[in-house]
C-alpha positions, 0 to 999 in steps of 0.5 A, spaced: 482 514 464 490 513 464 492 506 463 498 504 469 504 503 466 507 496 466 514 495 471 520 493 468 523 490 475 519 487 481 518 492 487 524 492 493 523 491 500 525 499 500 519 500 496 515 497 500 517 500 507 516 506 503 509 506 501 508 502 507 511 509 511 507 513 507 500 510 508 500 509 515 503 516 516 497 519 512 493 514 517 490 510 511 493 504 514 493 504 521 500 499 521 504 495 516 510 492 519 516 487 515 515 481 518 521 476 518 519 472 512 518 477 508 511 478 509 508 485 510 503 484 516 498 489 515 493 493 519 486 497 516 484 499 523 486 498 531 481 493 532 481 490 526 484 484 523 491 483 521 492 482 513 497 478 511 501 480 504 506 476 501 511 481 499 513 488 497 509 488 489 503 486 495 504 492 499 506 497 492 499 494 489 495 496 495 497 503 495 496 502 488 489 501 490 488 505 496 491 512 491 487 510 485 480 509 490 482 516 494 482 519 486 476 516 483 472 518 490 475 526 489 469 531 486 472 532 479 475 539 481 477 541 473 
């Protein structure tokens, strides 16, 4: 396995609002919204809880995750 490269400046608001974009598009989240405080709201299913993430490197390590079980979950086509 690839070890994830370190970052050399922390995640920006714009990151974040892209992943968020990304994921919600893709329908792996069903919302993800900035909030005012600069907390990210967030949403796996329309009736489920709302998860409260603290920043843009949360928002960033959750796509992280979210693509790294999509990866390891995949039949290895190789």
């Amino acid at each position: 396995m690839i070890p994830r490269s370190v970052r050399t400046s922390e995640p920006t608001i714009a990151e974040a609002g892209a992943w968020a974009d990304v994921l919600v598009r893709r329908r792996l989240l069903y919302a993800a919204v900035l909030a005012p405080t600069g907390q990210w709201l967030v949403q796996f299913h329309p009736d489920g809880p709302v998860c409260v993430l603290t920043g843009p490197a949360d928002v960033v390590e959750l796509a992280a995750t979210i693509q790294h079980r999509i990866r390891s979950t995949r039949p290895d086509s190789r």
